[in-house]
BARODREN-346720 format. One record per residue (C-alpha): y, z, x. Coordinates in steps of 0.25 Angstrom, whole numbers. Layout:
[rec [Y; Z; X]]
...
! end
This chain:
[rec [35; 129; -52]]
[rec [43; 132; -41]]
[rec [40; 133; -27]]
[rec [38; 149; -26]]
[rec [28; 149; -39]]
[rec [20; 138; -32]]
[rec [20; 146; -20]]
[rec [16; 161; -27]]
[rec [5; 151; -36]]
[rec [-1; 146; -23]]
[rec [0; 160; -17]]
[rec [-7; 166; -29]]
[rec [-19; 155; -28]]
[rec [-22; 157; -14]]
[rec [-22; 173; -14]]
[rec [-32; 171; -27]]
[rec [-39; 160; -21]]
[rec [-41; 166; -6]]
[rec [-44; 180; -9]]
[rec [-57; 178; -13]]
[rec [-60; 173; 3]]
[rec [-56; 186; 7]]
[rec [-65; 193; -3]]
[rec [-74; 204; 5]]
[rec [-88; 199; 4]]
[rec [-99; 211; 5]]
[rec [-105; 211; 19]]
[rec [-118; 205; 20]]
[rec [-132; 214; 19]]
[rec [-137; 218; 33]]
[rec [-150; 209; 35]]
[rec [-162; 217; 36]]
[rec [-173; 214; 40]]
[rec [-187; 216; 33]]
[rec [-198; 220; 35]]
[rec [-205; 205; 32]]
[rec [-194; 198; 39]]
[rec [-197; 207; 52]]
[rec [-212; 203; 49]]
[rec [-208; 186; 45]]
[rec [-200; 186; 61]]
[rec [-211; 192; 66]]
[rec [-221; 182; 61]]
[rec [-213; 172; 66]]
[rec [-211; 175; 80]]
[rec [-224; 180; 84]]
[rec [-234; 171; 88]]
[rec [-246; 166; 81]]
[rec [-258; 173; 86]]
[rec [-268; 163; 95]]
[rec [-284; 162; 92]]
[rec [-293; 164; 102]]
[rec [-295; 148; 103]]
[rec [-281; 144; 105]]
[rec [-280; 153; 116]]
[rec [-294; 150; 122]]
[rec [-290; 134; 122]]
[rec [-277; 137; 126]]
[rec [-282; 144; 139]]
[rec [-290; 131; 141]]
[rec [-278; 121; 139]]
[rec [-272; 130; 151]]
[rec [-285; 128; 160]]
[rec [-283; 113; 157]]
[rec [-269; 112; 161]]
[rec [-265; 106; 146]]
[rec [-252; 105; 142]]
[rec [-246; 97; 129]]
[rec [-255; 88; 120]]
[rec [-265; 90; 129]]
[rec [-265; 104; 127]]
[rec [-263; 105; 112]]
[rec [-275; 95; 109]]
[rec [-284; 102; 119]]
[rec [-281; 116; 112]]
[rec [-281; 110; 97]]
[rec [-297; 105; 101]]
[rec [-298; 117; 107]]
[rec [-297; 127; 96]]
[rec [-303; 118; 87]]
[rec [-315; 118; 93]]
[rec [-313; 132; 97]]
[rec [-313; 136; 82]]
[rec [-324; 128; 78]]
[rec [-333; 135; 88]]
[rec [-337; 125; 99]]
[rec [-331; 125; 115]]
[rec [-318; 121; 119]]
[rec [-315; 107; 121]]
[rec [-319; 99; 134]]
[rec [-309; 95; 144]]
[rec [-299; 86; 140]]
[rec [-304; 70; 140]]
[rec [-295; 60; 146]]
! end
């Protein structure tokens, strides 16, 4: 073989081998959204609606100044005995 074949052989390769990478593609469907994924992000961001109890003992967390820990444990006894129907816990015990 002599240099000019090897040269048209190589030439033949590459032209069959690259023009598949310059193909057109078909231009990707414009996202639309639906109705239930409208509906999915909206679930998502919105908050969760707050019962009665929870805001009640929060409002009392905020009258004792708690914060933290202190805060979380208070309003967990809080709406627990909320929903189980007796008065609001006394004041913390330390």
């Amino acid at each position: 073989m002599t240099i000019a074949s090897r040269l048209a052989a190589v030439a033949l390769a590459s032209l069959l081998a690259g023009g598949t990478a310059f193909a057109q593609t078909a231009a990707p469907a414009a996202k639309t959204e639906t109705k239930t994924d409208a509906a999915a992000t909206a679930d998502k961001k919105a908050p969760k609606e707050r019962s009665a109890e929870s805001l009640e003992c929060s409002k009392q967390a905020d009258a004792k100044g708690l914060h933290g820990k202190e805060r979380k444990k208070f309003r967990s006894e809080c709406i627990k005995s909320a929903k189980a129907g007796t008065a609001a816990p006394a004041a913390d015990k330390k």
